[in-house]
C-alpha positions as CSV (number, residue, x, y, z in Angstrom):
1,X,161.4,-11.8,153.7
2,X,160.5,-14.0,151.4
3,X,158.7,-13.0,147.9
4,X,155.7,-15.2,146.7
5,X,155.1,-16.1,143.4
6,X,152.5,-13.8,141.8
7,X,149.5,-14.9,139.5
8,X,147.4,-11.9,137.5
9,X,143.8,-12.1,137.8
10,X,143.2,-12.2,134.5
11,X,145.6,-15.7,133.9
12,X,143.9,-17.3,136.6
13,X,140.2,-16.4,135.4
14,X,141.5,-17.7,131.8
15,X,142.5,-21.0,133.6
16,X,139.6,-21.5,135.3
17,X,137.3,-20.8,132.6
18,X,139.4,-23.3,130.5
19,X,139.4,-25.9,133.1
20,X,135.3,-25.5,133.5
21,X,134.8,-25.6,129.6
22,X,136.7,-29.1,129.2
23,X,135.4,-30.7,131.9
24,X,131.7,-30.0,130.1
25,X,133.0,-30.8,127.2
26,X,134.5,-34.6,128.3
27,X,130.9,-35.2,130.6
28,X,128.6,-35.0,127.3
29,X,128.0,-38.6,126.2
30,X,129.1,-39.0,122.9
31,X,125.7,-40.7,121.5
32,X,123.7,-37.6,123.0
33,X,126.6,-35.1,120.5
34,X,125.8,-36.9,117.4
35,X,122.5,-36.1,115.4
36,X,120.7,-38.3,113.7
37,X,122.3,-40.8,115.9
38,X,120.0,-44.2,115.4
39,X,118.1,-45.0,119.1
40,X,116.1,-47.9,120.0
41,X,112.6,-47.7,118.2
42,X,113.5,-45.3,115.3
43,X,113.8,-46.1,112.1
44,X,116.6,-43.7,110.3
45,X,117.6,-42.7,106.4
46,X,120.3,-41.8,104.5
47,X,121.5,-39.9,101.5
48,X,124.1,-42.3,100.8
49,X,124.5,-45.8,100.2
50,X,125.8,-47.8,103.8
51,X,123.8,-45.6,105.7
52,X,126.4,-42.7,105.4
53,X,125.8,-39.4,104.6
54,X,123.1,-36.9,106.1
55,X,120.6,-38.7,108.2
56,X,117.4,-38.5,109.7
57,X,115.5,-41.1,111.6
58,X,111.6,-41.1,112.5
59,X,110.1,-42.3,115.5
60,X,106.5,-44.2,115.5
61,X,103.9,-43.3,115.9
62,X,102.3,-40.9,113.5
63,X,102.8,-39.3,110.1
64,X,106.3,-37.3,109.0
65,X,106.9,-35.7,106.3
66,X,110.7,-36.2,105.7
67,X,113.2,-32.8,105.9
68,X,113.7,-31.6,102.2
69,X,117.1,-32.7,102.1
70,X,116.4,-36.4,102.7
71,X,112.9,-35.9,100.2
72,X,113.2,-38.3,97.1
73,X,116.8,-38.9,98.1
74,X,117.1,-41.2,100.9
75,X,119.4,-44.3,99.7
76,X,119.6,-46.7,102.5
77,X,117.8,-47.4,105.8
78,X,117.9,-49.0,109.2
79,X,115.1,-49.7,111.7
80,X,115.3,-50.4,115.0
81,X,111.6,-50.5,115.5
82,X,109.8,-53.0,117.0
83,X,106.9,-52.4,114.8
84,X,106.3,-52.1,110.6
85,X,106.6,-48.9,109.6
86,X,105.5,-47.4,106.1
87,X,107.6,-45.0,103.7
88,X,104.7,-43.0,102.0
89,X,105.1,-41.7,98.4
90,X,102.9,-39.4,97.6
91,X,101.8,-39.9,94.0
92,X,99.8,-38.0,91.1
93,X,96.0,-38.4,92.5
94,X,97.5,-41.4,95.0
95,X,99.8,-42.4,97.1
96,X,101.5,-45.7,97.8
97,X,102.8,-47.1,101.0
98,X,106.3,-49.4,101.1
99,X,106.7,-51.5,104.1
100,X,109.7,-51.3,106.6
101,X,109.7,-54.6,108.3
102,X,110.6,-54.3,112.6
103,X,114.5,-54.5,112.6
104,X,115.0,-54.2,108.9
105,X,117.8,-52.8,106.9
106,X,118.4,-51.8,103.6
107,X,122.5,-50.5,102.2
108,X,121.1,-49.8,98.5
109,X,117.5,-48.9,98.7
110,X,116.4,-48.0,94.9
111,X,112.9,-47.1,97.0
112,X,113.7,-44.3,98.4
113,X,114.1,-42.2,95.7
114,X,110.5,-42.2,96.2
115,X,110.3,-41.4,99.6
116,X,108.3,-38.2,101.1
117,X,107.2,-39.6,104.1
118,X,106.9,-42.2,107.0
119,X,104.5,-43.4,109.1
120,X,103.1,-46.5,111.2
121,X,99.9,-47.4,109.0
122,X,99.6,-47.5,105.3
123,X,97.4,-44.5,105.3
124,X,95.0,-45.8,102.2
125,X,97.7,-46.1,100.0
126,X,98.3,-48.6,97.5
127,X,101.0,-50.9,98.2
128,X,104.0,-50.0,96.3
């Protein structure tokens, strides 16, 4: 008689699992694994020049204060807003508003070392 071939338990659990994991891994879109990924109608900031570095991008409509790590530091943007938004400054006694044209960009933006927040009216601030 014939012997078959033998598989432990344990190497075939280890193969399935395996098998399971990639194939989750390979269905996630890549856009949906990147954060801070820039989507239609957000407008999204830099630390570094050419929109590299950390990001993070704000959605209309509203008021945001931006994370700490972006706060006075943001050096380039990109909106993809169909609307103005306004990066907020918030000054001694005042604050002052700097316009973000729909669909605007900026690689060097000497403005946002002023930048604490974002949002999609001037909010009483003086122009800036």
């Amino acid at each position: 008689m014939p012997r078959g071939f033998a598989v432990p338990a344990a190497a075939l659990l280890a193969s399935t699992v395996l098998l399971a994991s990639t194939a989750l891994l390979t269905a996630v879109p890549a856009s949906a694994a990147t954060p801070g990924a820039s989507r239609a109608g957000d407008v999204c900031f830099w630390t570094a020049v050419g929109q590299h570095g950390s990001s993070w991008c704000y959605t209309p409509p509203g008021y945001t204060d931006v994370p700490e790590f972006l706060h006075d530091k943001a050096a380039s943007f990109r909106s993809n807003a169909d609307t103005a938004v306004y990066a907020i400054d918030w000054g001694r006694g005042t604050c002052y508003a700097r316009l973000i044209r729909a669909h605007d960009l900026a690689d060097n933006w000497p403005w946002g070392a002023r930048l604490d927040g974002v949002a999609d009216t001037m909010m009483g601030c003086e122009v800036g």
